[in-house]
N, CA, C and O of each residue as an XYZ file, in Angstrom:
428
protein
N      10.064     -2.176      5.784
C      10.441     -3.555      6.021
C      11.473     -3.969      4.982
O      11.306     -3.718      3.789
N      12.669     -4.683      5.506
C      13.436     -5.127      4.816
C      13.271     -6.865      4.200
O      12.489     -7.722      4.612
N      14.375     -6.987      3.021
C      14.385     -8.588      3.041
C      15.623     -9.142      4.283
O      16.640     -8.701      4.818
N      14.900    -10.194      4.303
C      16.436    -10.424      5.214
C      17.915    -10.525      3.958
O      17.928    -10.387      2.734
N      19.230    -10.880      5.145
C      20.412    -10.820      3.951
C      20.337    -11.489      3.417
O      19.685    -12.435      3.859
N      21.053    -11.646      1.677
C      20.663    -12.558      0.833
C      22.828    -12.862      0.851
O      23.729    -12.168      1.322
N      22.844    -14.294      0.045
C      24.146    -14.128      0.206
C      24.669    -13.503     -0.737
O      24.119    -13.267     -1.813
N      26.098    -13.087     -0.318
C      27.033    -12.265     -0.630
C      26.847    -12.015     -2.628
O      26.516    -10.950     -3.148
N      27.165    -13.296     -3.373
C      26.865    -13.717     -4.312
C      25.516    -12.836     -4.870
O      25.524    -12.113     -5.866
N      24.574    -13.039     -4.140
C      22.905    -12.695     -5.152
C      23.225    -11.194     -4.458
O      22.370    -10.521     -5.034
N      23.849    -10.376     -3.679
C      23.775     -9.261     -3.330
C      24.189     -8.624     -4.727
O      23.619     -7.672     -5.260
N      25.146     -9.233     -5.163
C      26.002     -8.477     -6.239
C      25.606     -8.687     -7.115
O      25.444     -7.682     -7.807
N      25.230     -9.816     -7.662
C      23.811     -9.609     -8.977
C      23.133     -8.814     -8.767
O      23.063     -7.879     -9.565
N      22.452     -8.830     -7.771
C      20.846     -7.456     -7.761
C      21.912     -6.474     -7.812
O      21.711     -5.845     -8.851
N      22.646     -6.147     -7.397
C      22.916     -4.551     -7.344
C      23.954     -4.348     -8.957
O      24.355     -3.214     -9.220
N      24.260     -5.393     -9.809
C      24.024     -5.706    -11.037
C      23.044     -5.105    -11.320
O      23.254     -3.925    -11.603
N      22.316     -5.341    -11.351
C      20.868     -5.426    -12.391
C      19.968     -4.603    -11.997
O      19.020     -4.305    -12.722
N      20.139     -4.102    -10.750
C      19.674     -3.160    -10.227
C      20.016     -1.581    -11.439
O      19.358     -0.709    -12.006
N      21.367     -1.981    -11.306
C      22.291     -0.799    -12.255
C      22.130     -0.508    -13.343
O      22.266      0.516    -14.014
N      21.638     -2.075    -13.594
C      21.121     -1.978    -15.669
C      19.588     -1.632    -15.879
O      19.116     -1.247    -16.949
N      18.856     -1.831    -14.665
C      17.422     -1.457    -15.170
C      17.175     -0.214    -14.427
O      16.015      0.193    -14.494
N      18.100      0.564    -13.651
C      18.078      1.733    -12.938
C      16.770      2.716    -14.321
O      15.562      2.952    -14.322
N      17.817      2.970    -15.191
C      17.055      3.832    -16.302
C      15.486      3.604    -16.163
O      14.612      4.407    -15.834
N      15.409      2.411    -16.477
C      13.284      2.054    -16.762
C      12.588      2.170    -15.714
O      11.387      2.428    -15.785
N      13.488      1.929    -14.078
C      12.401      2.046    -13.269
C      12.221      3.540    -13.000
O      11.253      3.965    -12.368
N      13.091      4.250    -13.450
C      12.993      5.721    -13.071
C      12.340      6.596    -14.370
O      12.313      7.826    -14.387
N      11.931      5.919    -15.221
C      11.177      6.661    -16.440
C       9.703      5.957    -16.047
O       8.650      6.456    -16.444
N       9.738      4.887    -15.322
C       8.750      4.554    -14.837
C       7.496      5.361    -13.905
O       6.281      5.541    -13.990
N       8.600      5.704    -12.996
C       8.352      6.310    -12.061
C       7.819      7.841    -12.816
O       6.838      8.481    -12.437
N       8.565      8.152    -13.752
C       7.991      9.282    -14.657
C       6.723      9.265    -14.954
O       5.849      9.867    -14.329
N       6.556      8.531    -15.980
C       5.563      8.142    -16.433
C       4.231      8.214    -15.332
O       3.224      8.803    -15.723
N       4.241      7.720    -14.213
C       3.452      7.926    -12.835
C       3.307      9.525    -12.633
O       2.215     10.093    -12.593
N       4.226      9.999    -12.544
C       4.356     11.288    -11.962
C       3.705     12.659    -13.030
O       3.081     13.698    -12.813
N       4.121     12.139    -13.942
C       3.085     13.332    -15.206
C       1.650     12.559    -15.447
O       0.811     13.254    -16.019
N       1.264     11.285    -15.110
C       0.079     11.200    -15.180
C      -0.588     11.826    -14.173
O      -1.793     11.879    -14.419
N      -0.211     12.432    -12.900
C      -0.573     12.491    -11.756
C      -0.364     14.206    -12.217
O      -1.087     15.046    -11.681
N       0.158     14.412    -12.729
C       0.203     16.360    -13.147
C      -0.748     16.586    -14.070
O      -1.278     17.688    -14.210
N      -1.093     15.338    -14.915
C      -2.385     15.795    -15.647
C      -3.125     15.533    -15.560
O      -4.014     15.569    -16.410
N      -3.206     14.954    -14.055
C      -4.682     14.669    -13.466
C      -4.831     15.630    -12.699
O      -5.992     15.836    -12.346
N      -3.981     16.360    -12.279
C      -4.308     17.909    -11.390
C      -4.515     19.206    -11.991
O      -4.724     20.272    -11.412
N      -4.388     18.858    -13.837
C      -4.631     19.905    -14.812
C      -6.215     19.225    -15.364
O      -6.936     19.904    -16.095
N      -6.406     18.576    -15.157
C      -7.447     17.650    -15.929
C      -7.073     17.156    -17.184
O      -7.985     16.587    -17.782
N      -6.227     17.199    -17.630
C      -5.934     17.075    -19.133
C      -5.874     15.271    -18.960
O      -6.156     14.803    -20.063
N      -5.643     14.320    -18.096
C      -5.473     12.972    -18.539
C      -6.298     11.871    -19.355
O      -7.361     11.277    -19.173
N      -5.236     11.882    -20.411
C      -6.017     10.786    -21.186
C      -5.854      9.820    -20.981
O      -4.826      9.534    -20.367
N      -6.949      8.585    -21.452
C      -7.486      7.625    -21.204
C      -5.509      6.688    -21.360
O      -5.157      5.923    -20.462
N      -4.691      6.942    -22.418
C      -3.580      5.791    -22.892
C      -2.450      6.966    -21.937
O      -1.314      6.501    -21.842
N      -2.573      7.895    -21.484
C      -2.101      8.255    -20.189
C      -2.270      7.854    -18.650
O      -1.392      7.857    -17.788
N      -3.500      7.538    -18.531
C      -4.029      7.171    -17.354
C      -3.266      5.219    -17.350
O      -2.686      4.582    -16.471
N      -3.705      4.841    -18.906
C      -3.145      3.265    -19.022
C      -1.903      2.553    -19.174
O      -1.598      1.376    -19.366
N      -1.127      3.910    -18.991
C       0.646      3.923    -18.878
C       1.008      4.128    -17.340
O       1.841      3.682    -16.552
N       0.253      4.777    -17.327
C       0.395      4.894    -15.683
C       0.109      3.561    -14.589
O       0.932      3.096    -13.801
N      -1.019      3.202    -14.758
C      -1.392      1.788    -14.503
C       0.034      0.661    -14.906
O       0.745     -0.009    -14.156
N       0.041      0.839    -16.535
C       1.441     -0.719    -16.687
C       2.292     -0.295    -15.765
O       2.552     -1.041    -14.820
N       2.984      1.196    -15.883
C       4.327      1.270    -15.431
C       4.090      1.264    -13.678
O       5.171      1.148    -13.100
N       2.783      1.375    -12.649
C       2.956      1.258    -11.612
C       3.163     -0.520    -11.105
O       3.846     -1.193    -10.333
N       1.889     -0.712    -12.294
C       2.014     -2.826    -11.910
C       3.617     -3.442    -12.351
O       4.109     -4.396    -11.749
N       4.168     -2.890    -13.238
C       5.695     -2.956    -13.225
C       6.412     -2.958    -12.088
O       6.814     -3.943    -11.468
N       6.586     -1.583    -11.785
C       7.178     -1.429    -10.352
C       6.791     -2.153     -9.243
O       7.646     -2.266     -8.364
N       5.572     -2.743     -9.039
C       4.780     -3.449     -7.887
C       5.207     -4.751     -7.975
O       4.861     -5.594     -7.147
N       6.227     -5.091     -9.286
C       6.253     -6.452     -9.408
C       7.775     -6.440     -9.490
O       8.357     -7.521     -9.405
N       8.516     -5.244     -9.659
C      10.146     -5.147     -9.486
C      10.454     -4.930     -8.200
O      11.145     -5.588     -7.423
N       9.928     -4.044     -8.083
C      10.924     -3.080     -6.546
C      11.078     -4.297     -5.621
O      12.181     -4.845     -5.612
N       9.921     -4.870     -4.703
C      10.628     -6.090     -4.321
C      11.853     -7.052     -4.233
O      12.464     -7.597     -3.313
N      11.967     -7.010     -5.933
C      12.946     -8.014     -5.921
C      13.931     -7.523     -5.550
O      14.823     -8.315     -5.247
N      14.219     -6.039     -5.406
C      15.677     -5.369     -5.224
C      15.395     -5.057     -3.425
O      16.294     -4.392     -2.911
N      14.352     -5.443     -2.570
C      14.637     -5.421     -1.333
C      13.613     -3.874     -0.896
O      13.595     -3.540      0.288
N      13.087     -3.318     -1.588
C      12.189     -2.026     -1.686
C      10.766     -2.787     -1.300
O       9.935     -2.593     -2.187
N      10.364     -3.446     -0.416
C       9.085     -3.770     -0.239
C       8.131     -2.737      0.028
O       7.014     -3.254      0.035
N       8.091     -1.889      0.182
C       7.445     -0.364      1.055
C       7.201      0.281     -0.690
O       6.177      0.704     -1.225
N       8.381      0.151     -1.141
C       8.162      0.749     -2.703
C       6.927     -0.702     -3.671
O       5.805     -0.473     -4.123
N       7.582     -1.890     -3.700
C       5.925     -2.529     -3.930
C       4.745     -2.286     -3.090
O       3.775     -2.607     -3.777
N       4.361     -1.881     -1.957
C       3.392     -1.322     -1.179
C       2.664     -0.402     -2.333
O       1.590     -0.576     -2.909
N       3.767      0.771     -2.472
C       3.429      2.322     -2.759
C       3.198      2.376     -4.299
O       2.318      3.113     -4.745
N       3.994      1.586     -5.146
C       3.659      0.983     -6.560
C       1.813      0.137     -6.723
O       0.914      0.359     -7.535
N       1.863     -0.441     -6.023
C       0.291     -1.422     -5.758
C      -1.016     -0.318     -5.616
O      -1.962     -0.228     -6.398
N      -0.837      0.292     -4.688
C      -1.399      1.432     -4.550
C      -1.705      2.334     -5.306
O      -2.785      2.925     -5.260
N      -0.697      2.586     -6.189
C      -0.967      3.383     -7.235
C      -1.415      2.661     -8.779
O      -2.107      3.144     -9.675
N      -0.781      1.423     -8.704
C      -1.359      0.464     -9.400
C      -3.288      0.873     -9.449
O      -4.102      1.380    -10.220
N      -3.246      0.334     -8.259
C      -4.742      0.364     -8.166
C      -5.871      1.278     -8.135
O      -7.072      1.023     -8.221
N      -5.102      2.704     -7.957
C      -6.019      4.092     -8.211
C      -6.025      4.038    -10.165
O      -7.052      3.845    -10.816
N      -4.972      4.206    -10.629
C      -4.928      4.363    -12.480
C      -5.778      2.886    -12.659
O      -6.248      3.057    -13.784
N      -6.100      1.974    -12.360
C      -6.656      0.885    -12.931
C      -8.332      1.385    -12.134
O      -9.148      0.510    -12.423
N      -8.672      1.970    -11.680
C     -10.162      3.083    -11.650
C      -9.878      4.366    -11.842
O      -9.154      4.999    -12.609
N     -10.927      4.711    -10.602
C     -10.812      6.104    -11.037
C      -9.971      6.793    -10.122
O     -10.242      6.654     -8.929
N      -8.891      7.593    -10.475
C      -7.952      7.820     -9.462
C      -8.381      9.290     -8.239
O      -8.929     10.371     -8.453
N      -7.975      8.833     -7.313
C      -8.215      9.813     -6.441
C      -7.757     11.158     -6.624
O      -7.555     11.351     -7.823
N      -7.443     12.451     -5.727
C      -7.367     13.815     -5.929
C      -5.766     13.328     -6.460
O      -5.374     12.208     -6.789
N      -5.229     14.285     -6.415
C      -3.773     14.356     -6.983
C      -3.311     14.688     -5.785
O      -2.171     14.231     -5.708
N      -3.639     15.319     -4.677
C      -3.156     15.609     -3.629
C      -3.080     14.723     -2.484
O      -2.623     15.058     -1.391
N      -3.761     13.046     -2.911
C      -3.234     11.837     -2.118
C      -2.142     11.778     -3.103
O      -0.975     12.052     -2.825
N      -2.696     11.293     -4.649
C      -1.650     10.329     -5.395
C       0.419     11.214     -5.483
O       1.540     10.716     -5.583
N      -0.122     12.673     -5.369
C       1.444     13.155     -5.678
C       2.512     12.710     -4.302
O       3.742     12.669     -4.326
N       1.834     12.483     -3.441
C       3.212     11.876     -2.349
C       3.663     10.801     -2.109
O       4.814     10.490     -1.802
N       2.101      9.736     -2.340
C       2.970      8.520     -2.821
C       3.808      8.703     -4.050
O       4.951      8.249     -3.979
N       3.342      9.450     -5.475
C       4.865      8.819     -6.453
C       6.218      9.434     -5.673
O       7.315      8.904     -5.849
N       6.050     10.567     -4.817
C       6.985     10.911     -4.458
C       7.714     10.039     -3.074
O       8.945     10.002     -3.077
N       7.324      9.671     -2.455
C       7.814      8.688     -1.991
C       8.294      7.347     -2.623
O       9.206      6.678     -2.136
N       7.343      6.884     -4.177
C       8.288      5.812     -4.584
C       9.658      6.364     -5.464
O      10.471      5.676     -6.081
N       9.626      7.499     -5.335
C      10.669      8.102     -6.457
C      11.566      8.239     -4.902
O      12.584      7.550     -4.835
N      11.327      8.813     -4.090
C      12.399      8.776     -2.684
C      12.894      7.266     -2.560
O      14.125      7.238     -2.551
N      12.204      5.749     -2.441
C      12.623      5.169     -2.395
C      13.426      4.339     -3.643
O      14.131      3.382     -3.323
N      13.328      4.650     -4.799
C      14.250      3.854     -6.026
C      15.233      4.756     -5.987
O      16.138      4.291     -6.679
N      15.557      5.817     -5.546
C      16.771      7.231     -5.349
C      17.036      6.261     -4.041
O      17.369      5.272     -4.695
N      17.111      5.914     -2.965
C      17.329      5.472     -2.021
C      18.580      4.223     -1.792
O      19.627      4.050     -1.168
N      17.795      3.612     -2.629
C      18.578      2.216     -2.602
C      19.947      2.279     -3.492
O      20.112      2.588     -4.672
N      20.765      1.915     -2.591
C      22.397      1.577     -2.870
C      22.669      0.820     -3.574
O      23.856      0.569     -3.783
C-alpha cells in the first residue's frame, strides 16, 4: 500500500532526508539482521536482543513517513517478536529480508 501523492514540494524534502538518514536506517536494519543470526546460533544476548527491539520500533516509526507502509508493517512485527520471546529464525530471517528489500527499494 502506498501514500497517496504528496505535493511536489514535500516529495523533495522526503527524498532529502530520505538521503541523509539512508545510512541509520540501513545499519538499522543491520542491527535486526545479526540479531536474527544469533538467534539461529543461539548466542543472543539479552542488550542484543534490546537493540534489535529499539532499532525495529525505529523503523516502525520511520519507514512510513518515507511512503514504505508494508516496511512499518514488517518493522512492527519484528518490533514485537525482540520485545518477547522471538520466534524460530526461519519466520524472523525473511521478514528482515524483506524490510531490507524494501528500504533498497525506495527511490
Amino acid at each position: 500500500m502506498e501514500l497517496p501523492p504528496a505535493q511536489p514540494g514535500l516529495d523533495k524534502a522526503l527524498d532529502r532526508l530520505w538521503v541523509r538518514f539512508l545510512p541509520e536506517i540501513r545499519e538499522r536494519a543491520t542491527i535486526i539482521e545479526a540479531a536474527i543470526q544469533s538467534l539461529a546460533s543461539g548466542t543472543l544476548s539479552a542488550e542484543q536482543k534490546e537493540a534489535a527491539f529499539s532499532a525495529a520500533h525505529k523503523l516502525a516509526g520511520t519507514l512510513g513517513t518515507f511512503g514504505l507502509l508494508r516496511g512499518t508493517e514488517v518493522a512492527r512485527e519484528l518490533e514485537l517478536q525482540f520485545n518477547g520471546t522471538p520466534d524460530s529464525p526461519a519466520y524472523l530471517a525473511p521478514l528482515a529480508s524483506e524490510l531490507l528489500s524494501l528500504i533498497e527499494s525506495r527511490k
